[in-house]
Backbone and ligand atoms as CSV (ligand in chain L), in Angstrom:
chain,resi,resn,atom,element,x,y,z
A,1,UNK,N,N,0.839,-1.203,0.000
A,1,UNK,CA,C,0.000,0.000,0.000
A,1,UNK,C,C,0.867,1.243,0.000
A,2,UNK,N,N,0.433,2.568,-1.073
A,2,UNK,CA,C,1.030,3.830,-0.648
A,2,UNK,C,C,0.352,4.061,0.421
A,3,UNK,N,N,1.353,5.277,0.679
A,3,UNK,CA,C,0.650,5.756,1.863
A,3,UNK,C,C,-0.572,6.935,1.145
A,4,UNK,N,N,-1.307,7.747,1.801
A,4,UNK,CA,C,-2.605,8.617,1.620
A,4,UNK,C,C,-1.559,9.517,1.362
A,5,UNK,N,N,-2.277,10.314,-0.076
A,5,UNK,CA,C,-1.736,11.932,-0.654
A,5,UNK,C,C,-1.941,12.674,0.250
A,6,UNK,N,N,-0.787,13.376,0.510
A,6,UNK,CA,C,-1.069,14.741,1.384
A,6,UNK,C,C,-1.176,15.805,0.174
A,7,UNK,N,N,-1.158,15.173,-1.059
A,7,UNK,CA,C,-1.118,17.117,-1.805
A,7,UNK,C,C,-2.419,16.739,-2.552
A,8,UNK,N,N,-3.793,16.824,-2.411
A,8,UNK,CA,C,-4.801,16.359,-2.846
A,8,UNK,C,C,-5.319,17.904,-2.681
A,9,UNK,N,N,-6.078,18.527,-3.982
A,9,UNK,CA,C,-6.482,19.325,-4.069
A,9,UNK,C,C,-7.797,19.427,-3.505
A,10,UNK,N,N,-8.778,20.685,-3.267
A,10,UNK,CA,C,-9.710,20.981,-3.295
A,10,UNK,C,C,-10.932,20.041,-4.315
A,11,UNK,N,N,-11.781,19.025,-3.524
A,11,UNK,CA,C,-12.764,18.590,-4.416
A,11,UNK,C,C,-13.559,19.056,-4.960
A,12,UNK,N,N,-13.484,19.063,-6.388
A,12,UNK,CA,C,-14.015,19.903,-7.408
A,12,UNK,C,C,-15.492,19.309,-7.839
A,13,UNK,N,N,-16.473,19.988,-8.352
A,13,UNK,CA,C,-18.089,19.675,-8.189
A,13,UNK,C,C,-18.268,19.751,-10.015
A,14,UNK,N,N,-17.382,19.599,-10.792
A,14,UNK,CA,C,-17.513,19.519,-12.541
A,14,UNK,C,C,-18.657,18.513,-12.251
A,15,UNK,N,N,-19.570,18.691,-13.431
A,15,UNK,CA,C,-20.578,17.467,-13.981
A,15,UNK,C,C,-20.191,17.132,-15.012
A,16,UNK,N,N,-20.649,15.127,-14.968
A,16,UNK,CA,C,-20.625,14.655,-15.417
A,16,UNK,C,C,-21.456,13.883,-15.738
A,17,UNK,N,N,-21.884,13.305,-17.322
A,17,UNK,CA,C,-22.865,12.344,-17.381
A,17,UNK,C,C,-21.980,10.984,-17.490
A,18,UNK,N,N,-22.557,10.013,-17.829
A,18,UNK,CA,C,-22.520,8.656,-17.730
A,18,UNK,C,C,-21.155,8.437,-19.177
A,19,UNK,N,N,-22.074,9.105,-20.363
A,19,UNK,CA,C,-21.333,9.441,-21.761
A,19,UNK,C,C,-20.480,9.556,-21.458
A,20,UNK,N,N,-20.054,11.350,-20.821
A,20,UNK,CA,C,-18.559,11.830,-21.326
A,20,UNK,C,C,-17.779,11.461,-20.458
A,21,UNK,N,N,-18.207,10.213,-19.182
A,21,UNK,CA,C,-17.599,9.558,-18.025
A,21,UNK,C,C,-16.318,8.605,-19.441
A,22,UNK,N,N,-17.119,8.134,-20.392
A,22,UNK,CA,C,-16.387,6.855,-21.070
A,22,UNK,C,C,-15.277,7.431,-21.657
A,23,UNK,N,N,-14.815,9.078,-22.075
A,23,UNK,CA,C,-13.606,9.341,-22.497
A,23,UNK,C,C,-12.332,9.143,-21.501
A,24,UNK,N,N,-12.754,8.897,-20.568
A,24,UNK,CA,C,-11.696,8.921,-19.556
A,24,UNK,C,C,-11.400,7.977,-19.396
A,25,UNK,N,N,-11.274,7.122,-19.867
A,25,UNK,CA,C,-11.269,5.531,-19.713
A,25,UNK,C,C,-9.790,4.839,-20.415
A,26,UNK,N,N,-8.718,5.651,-20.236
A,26,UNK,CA,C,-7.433,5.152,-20.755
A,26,UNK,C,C,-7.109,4.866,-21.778
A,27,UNK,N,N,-8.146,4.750,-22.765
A,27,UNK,CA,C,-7.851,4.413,-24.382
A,27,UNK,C,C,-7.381,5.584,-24.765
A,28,UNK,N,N,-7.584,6.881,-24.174
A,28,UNK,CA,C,-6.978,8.084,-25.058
A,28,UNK,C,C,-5.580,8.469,-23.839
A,29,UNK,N,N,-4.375,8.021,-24.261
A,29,UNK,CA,C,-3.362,8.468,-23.415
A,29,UNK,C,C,-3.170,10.000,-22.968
A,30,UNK,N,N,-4.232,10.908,-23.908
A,30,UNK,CA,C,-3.829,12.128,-23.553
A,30,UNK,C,C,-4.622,12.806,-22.900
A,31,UNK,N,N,-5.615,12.236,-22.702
A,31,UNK,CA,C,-6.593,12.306,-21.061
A,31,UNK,C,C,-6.378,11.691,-20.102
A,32,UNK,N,N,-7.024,12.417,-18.966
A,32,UNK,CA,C,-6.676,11.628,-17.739
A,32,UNK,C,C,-7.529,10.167,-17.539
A,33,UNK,N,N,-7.554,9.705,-16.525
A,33,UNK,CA,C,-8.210,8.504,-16.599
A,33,UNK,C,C,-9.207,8.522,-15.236
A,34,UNK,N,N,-10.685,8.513,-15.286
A,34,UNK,CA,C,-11.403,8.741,-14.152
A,34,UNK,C,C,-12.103,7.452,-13.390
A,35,UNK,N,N,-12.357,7.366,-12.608
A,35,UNK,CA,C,-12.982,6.474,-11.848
A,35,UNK,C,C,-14.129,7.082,-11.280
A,36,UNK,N,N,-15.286,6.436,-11.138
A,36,UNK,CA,C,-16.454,7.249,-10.347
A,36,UNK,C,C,-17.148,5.519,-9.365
A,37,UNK,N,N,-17.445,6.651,-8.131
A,37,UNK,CA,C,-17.929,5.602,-6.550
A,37,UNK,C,C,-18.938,6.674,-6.452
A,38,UNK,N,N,-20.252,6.041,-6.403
A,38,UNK,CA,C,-21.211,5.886,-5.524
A,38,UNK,C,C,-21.562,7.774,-6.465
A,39,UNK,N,N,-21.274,7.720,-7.670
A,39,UNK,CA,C,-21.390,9.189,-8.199
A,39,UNK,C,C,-20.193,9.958,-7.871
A,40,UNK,N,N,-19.393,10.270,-7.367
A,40,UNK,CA,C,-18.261,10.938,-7.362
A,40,UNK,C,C,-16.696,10.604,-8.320
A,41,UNK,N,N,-16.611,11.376,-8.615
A,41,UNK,CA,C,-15.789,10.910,-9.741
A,41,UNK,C,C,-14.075,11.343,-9.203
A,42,UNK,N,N,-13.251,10.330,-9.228
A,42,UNK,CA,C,-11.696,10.135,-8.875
A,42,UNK,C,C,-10.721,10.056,-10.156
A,43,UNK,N,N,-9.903,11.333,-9.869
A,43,UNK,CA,C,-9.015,11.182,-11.150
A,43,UNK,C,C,-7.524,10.141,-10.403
A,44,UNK,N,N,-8.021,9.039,-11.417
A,44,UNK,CA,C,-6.613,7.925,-10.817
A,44,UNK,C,C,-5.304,7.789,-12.313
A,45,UNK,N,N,-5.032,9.234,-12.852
A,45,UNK,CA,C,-4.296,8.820,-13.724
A,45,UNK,C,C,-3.107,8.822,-13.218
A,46,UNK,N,N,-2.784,9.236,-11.901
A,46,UNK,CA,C,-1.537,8.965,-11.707
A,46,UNK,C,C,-1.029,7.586,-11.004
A,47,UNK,N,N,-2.175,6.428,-11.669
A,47,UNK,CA,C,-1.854,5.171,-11.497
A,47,UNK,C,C,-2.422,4.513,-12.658
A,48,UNK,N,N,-1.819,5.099,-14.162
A,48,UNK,CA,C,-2.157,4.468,-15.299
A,48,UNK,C,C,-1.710,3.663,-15.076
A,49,UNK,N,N,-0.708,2.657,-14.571
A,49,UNK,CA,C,0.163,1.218,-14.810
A,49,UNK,C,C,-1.172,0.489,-14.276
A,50,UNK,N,N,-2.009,0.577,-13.541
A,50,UNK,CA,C,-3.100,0.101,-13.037
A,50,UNK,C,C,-4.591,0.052,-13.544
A,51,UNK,N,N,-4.775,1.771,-13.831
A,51,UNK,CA,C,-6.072,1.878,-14.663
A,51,UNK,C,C,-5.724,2.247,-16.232
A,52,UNK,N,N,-4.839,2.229,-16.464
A,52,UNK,CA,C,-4.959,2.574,-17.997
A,52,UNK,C,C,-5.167,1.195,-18.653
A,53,UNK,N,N,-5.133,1.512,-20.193
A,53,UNK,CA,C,-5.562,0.680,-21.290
A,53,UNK,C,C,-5.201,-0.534,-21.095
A,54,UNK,N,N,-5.757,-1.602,-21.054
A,54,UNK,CA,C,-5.273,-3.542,-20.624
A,54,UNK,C,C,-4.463,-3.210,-19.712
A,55,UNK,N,N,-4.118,-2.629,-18.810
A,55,UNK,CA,C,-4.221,-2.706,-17.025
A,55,UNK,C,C,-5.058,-3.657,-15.823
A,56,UNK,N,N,-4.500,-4.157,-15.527
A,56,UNK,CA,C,-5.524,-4.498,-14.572
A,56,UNK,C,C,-6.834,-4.219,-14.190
A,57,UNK,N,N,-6.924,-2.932,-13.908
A,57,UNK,CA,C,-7.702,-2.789,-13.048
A,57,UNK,C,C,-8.899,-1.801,-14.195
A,58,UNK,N,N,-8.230,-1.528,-15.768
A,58,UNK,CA,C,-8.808,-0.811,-16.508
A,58,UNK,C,C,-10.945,-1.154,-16.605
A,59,UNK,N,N,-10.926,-1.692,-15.966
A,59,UNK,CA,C,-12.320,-2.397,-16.059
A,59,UNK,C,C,-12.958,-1.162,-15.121
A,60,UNK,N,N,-12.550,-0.578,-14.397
A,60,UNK,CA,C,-13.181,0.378,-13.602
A,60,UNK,C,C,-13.357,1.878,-13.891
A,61,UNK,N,N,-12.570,2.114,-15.065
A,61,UNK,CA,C,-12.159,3.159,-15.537
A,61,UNK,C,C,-13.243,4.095,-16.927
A,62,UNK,N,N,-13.660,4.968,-16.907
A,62,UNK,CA,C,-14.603,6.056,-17.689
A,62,UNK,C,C,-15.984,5.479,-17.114
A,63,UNK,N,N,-16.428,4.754,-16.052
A,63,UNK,CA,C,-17.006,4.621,-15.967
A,63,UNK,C,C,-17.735,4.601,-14.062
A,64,UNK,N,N,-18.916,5.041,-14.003
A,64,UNK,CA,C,-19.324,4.287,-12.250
A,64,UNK,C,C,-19.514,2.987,-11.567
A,65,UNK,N,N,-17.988,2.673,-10.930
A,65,UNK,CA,C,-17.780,0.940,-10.488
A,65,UNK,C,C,-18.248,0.624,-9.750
A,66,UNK,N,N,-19.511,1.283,-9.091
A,66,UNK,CA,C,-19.409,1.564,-7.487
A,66,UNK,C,C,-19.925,-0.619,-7.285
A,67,UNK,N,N,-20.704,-0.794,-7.957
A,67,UNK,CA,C,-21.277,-2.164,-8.046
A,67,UNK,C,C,-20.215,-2.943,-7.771
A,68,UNK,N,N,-19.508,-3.239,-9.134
A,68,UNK,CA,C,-17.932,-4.300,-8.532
A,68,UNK,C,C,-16.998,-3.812,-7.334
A,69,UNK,N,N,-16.555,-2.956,-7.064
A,69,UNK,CA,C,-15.734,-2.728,-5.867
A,69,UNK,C,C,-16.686,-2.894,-4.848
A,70,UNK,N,N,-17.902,-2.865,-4.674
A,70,UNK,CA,C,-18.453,-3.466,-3.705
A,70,UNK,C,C,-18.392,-5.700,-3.566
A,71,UNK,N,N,-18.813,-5.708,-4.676
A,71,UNK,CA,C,-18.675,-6.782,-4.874
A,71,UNK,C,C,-16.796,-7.417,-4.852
A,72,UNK,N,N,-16.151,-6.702,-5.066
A,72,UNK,CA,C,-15.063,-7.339,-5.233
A,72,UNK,C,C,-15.202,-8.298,-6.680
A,73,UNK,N,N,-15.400,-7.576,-7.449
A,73,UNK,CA,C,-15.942,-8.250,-8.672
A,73,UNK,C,C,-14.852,-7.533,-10.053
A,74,UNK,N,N,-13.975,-8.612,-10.497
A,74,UNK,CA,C,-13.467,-7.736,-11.497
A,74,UNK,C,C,-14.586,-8.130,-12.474
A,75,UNK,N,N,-15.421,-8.575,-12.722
A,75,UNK,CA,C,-16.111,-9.063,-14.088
A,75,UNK,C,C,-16.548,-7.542,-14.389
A,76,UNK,N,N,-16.510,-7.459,-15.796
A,76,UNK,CA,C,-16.856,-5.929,-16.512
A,76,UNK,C,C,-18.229,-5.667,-16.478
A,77,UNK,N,N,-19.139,-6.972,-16.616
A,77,UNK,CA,C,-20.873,-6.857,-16.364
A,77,UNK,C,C,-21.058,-6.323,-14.723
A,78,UNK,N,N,-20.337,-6.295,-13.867
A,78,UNK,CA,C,-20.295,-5.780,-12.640
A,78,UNK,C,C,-20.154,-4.383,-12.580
A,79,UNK,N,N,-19.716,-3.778,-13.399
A,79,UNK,CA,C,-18.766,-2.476,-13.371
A,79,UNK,C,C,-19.518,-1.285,-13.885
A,80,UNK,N,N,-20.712,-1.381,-12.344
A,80,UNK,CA,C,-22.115,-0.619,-12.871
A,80,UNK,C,C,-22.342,0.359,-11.640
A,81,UNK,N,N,-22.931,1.681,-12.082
A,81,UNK,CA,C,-23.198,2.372,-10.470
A,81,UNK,C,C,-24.197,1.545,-9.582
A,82,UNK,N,N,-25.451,0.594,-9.933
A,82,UNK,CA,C,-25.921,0.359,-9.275
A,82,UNK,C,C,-25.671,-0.844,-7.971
A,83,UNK,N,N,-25.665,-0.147,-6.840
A,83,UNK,CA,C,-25.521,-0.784,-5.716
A,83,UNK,C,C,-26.266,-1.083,-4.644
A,84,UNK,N,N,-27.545,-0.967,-4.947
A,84,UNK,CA,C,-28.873,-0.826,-4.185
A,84,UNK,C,C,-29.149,-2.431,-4.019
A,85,UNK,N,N,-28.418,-3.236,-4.673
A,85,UNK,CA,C,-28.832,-4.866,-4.406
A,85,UNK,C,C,-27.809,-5.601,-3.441
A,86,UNK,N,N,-26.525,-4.315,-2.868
A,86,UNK,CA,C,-25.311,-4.992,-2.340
A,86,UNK,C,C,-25.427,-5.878,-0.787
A,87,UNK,N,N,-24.904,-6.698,-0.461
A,87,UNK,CA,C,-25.616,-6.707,1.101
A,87,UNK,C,C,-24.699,-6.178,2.568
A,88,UNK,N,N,-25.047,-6.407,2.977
A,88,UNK,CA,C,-24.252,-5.256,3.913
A,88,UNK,C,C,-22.676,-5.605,4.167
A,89,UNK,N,N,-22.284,-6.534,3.614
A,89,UNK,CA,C,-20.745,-6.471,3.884
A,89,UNK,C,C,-20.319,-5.932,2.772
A,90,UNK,N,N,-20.748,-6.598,1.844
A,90,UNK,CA,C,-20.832,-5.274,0.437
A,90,UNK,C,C,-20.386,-4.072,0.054
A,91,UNK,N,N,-21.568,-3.521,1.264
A,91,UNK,CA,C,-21.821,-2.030,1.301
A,91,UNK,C,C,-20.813,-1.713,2.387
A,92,UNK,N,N,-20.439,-2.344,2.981
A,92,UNK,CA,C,-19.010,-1.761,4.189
A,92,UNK,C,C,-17.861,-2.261,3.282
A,93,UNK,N,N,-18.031,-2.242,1.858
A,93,UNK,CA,C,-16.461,-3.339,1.203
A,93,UNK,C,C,-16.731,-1.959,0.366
A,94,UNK,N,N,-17.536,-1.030,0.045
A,94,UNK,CA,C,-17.937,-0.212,-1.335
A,94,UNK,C,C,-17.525,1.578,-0.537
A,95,UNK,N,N,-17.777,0.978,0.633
A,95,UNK,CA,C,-17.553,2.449,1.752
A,95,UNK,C,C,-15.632,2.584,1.410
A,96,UNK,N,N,-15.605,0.894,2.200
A,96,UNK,CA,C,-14.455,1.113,2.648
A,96,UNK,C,C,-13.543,1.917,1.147
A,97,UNK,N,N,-13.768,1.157,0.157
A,97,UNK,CA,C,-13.302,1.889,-1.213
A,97,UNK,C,C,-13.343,3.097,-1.624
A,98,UNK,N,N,-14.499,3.857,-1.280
A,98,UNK,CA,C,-14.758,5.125,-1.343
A,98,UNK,C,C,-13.501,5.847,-0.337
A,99,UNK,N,N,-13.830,5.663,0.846
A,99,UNK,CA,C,-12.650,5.819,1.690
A,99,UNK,C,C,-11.193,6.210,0.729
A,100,UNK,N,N,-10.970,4.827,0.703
A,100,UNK,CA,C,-9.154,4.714,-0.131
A,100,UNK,C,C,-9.284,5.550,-0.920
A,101,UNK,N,N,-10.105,5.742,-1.876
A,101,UNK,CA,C,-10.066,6.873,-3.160
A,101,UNK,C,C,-10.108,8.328,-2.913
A,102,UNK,N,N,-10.748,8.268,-1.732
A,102,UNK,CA,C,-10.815,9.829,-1.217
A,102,UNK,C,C,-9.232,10.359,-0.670
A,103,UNK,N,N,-8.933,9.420,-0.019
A,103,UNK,CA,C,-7.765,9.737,0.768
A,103,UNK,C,C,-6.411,9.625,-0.812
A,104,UNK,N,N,-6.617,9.092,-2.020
A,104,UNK,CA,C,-5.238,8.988,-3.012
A,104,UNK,C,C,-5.898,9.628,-3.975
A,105,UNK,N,N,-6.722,9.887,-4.232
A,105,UNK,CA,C,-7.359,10.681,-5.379
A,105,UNK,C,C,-8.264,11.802,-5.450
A,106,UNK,N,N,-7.606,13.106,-6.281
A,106,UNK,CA,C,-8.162,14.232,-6.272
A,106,UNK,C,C,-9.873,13.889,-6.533
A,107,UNK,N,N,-10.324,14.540,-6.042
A,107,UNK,CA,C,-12.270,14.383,-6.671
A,107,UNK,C,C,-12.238,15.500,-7.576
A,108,UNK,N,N,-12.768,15.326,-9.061
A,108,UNK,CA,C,-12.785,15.673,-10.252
A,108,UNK,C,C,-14.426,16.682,-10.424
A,109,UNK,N,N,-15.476,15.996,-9.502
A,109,UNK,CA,C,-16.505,15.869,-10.172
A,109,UNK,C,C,-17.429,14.876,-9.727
A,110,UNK,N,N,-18.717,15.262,-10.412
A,110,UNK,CA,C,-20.400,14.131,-9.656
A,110,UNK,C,C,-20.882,13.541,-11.201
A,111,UNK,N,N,-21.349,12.629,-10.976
A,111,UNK,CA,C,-21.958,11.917,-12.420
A,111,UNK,C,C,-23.600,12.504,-11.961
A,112,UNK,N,N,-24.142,13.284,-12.750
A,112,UNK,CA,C,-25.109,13.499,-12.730
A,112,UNK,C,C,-26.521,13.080,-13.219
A,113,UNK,N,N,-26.357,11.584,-14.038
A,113,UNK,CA,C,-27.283,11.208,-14.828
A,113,UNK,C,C,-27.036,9.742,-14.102
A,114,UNK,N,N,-26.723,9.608,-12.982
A,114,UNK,CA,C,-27.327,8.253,-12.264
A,114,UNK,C,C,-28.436,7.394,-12.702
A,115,UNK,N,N,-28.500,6.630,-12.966
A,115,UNK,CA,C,-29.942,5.849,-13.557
A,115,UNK,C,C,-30.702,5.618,-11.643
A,116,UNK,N,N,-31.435,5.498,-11.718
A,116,UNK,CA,C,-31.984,5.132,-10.433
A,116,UNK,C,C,-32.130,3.833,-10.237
A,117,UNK,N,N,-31.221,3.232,-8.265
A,117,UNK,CA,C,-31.297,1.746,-8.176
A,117,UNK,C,C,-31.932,1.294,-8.645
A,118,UNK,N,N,-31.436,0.225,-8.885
A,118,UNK,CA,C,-32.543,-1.120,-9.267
A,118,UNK,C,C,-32.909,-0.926,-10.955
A,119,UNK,N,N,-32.721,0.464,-11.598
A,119,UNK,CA,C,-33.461,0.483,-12.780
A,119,UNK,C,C,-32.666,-0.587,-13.967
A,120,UNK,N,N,-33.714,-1.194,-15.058
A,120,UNK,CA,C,-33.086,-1.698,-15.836
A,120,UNK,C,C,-31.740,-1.054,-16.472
A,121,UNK,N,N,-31.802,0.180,-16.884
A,121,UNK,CA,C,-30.901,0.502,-17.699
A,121,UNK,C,C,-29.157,0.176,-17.482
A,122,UNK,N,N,-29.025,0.365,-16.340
A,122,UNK,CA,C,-27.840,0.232,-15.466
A,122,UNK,C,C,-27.697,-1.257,-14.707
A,123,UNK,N,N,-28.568,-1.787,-14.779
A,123,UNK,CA,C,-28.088,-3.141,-13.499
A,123,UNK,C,C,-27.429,-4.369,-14.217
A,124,UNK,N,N,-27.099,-5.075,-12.961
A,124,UNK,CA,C,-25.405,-5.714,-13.573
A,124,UNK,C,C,-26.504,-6.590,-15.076
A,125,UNK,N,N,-27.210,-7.239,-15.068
A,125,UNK,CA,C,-27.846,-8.230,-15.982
A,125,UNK,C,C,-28.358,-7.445,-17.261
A,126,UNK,N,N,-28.742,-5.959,-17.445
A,126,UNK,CA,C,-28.684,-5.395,-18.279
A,126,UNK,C,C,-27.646,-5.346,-18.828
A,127,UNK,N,N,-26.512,-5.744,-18.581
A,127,UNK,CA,C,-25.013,-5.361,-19.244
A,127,UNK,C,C,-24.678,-6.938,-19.889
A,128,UNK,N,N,-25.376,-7.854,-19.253
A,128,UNK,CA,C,-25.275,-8.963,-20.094
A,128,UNK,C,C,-25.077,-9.615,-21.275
L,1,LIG,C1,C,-6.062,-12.466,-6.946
L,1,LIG,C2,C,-6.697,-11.411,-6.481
L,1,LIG,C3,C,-6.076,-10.044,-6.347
L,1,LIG,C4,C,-4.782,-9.677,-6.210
L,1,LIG,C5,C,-3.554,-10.553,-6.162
L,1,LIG,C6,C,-4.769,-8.224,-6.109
L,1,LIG,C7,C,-3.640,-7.454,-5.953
L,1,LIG,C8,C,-3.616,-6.105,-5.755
L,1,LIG,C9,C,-2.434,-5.315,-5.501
L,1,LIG,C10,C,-1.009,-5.852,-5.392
L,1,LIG,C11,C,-2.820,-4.034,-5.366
L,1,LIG,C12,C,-1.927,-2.832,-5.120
L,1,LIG,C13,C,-1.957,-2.423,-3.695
L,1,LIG,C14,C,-1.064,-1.225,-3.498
L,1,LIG,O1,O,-1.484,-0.096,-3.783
L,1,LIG,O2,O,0.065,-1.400,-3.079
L,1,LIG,C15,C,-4.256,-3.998,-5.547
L,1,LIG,C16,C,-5.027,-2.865,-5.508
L,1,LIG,C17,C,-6.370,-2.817,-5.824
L,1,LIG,N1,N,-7.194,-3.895,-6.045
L,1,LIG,FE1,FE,-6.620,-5.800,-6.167
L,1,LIG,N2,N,-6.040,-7.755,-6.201
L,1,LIG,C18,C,-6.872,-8.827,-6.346
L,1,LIG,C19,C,-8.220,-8.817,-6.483
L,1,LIG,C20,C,-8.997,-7.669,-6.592
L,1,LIG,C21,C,-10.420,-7.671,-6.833
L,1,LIG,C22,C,-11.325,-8.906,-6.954
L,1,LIG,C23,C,-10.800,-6.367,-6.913
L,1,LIG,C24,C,-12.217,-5.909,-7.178
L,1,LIG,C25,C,-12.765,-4.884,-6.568
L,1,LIG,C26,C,-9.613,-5.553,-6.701
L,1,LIG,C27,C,-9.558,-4.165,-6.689
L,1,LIG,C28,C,-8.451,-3.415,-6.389
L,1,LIG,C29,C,-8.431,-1.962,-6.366
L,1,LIG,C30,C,-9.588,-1.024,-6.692
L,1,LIG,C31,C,-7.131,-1.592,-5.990
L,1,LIG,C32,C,-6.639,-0.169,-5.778
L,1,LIG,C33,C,-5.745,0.236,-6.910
L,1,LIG,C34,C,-5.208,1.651,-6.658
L,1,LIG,O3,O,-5.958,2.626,-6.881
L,1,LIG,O4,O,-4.054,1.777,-6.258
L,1,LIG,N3,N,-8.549,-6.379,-6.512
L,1,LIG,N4,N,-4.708,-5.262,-5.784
């Protein structure tokens, strides 16, 4: 583990929809690369070896993971904001994540076009 950024800027309130969430997603090296929890959006490009393009962890990236990091789920059909089905260790596994990201990553921004829990559009089996 690093240790927590001490030079973490002021969290910034930019909007974002769901769309222009997917440019950030490491395929374009000359953008940053964003992550979004629970609607809040984390700029993690200063761990492209991780989230950038066929990275590991790129499955989480231009998009709201909040679903799989709760789950502990790398599967990409996971890698959905909705978390309204998580169960409570889940939801203390999706906190605790929020947590880590707050403390290593500047906040960019809110996704503003949330689909609402549970709705088809967003849930993990819609991505099927
Ligand atoms: C075989 C299983 C796994 C191994 C060996 C593994 C290994 C690692 C390692 C070595 C790190 C870096 C820790 C550090 O910063 O020093 C890490 C970070 C991380 N892992 Fe895993 N992991 C595994 C499974 C998972 C799963 C299932 C998830 C799904 C949520 C996950 C999500 C993450 C995330 C989000 C980070 C933080 C990356 C960052 O921002 O630095 N990992 N993992």
């Amino acid at each position: 583990m690093q240790p927590a950024q001490t030079d973490l800027a002021p969290p910034k309130d930019d909007p974002f929809t769901l769309e222009q969430l997917k440019q950030f997603d490491g395929t374009d090296p000359t953008k940053p690369i964003y992550v979004a929890i629970k609607g809040t959006v984390f700029d993690v490009t200063r761990k492209a070896d991780t989230y950038g393009k066929g990275k590991s962890y790129n499955l989480f990236a231009g998009k709201d993971a909040s679903r799989a990091l709760g789950m502990s789920s790398l599967k990409p059909e996971d890698a959905v904001s909705d978390y309204s089905t998580l169960s409570e260790g889940d939801l203390k596994t999706l906190n605790d994540w929020f947590d880590f990201f707050s403390k290593r990553y500047n906040i960019v921004g809110k996704v503003t076009d949330l689909p609402p829990p549970g709705s088809a559009s967003d849930s993990a089996t819609s991505a099927l």
